[in-house]
N, C-alpha and C positions, 0 to 999 in steps of 0.2 A: 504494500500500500504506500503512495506516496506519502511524505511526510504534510504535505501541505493540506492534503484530502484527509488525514488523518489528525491533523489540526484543526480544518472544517470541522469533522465529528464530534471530537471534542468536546468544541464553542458550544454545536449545537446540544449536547449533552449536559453541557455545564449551565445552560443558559436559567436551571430553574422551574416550576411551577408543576402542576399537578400531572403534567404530558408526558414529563421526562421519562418516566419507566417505557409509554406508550414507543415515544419514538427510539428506544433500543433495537427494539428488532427491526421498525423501517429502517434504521440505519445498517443493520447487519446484513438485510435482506438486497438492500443499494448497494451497498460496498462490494459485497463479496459480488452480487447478479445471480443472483436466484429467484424464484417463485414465492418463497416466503421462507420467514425464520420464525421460531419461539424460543425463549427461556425457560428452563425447566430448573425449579429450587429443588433442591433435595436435602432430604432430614434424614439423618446415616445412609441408608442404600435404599430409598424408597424416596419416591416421587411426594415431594411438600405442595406441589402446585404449580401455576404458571405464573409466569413474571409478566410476560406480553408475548404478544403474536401479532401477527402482520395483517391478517387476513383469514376466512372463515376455515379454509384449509388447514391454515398451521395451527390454528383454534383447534381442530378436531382432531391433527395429530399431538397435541398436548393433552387431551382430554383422555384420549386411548390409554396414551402412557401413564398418565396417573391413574387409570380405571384398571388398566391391565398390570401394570407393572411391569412392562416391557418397552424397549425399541432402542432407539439411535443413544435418546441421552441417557436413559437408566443405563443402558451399557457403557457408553462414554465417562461417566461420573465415578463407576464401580468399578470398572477398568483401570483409570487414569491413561486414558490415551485416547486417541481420534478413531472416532468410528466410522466407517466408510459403505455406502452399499450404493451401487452405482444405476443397480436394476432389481429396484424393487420386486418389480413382477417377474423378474427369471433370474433371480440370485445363482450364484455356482455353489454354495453352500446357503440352502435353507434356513431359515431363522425368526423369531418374534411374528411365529405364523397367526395367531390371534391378532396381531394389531398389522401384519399384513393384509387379511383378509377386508379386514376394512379400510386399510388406506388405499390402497390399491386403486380401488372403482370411484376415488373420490380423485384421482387425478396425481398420486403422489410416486413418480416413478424412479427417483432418485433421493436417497437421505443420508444426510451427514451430520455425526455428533463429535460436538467439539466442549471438553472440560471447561469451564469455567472455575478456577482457581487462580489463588495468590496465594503464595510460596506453599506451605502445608494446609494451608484452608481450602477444603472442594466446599464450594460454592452449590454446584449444579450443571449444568450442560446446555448450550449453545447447539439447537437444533436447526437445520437450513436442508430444504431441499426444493425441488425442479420437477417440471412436468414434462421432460423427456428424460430419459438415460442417459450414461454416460457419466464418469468420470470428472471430479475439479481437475481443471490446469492448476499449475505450480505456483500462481498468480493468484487463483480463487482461496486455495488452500493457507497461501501465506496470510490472504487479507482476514479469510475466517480469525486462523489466530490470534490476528490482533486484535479483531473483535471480540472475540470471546476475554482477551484479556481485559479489555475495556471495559467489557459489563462487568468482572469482576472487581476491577477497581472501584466503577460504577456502586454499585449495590453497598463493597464494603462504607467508604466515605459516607452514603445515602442513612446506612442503616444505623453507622458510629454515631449520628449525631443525634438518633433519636432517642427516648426515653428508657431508661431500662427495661427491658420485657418486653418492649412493643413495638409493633410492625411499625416503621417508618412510613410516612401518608406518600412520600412520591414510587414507595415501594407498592404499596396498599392498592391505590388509585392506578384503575386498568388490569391489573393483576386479576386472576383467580385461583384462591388458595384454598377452595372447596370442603372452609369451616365447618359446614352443616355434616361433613362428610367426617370429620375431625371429632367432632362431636359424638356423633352414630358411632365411633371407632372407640371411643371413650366408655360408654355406654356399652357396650358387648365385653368392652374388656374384664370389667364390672362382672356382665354376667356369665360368662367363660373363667374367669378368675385368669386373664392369662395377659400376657403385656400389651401398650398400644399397640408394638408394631403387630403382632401376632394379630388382634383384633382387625387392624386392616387388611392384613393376609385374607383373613379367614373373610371380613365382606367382602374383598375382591372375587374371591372365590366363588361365593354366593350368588353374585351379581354377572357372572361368566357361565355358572353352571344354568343358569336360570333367565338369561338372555335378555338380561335386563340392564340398565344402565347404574352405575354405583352411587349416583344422584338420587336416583328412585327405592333404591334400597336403603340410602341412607337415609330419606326423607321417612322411610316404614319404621325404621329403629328410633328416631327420634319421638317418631309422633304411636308409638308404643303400638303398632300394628303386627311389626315381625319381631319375635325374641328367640334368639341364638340359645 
């Protein structure tokens, strides 16, 4: 990335107010020349939510992967290293067939997970992908990097200056961090007697065996309909 373009970003990054989380990923989605990007926060090895998304596409491949537990950035994050799949629909090695199945028909034929970290802190995962196949140039690739290292920087600064415990509002605003689901996770854990994450395991699982959205299941557990 030139320096100068990556001083643009920046500016526009630094400029302030309730957008800024919003335009992370137009900037990532511009920079690198992709179809769209998301952010993906992550809380030890499971998906925290989304930070932003570009557009209704990359909305829906953040929703998967927090519903499922699968794809570019749960593997990027868990990994620590760049996730690469060039051809969604005819990989050479099979993978993340549940949240394949549905990206796929939605237009998603290329995806790539990039870490979002500073120094030993994993952040979460810089998702970007394209509606044809094929491979980043060395160009694409580079730029990701520095993006992903941007929202890192990004989020850390945003999040330092907020109040102890609590989500920063240029974090908050635009984001979807699928509280109600957080909650429902809290509540099962209760009645399983077993830990959050094991709780969210266990509605993920629920909500896949039963072909239903994690939304909707989580909406049953809170409002005392379904009990695990």
């Amino acid at each position: 990335m030139e320096p100068d373009r990556l001083a643009q970003i920046l500016a526009e990054l630094s400029s302030g107010g309730a957008e800024s989380s919003a335009r992370l990923c137009q900037a990532a989605r511009d920079a690198v020349g992709m179809s769209g990007a998301g952010v993906m926060l992550m809380s030890g090895d499971l998906p925290a939510g989304s930070l932003c998304t570009s557009g209704e596409v990359s909305n829906l491949i953040e929703e998967l992967q927090f519903t499922l537990g699968e794809g570019p950035c749960v593997d990027a994050h868990q990994k620590g290293r760049v996730v690469s799949e060039p051809d969604l629909a005819d990989p050479q090695e099979p993978r993340w067939l549940a949240f394949t199945a549905r990206a796929v028909p939605e237009g998603v034929r290329a995806i790539f997970g990039f870490p979002v970290t500073v120094g030993a802190a994993r952040i979460g995962a810089l998702n970007l992908y394209r509606d044809s196949p094929g491979p980043l140039s060395d160009a694409q690739h580079a730029d990701a990097l520095v993006m992903a290292q941007v929202i890192a920087t990004w989020v850390l600064d945003v999040q330092g200056a907020a109040a102890p415990g609590m989500l920063a509002d240029a974090i908050d605003h635009g984001g979807d961090f699928y509280f109600l689901v957080h909650n429902a996770a809290g509540a099962v854990s209760v009645q399983l007697d077993v830990s959050v994450t094991e709780a969210l395991i266990r509605l993920r699982a629920y909500a896949f065996a039963n072909n239903r959205s994690l939304l909707e299941v989580a909406q049953d557990v809170v409002a005392r309909k379904l009990r695990f």
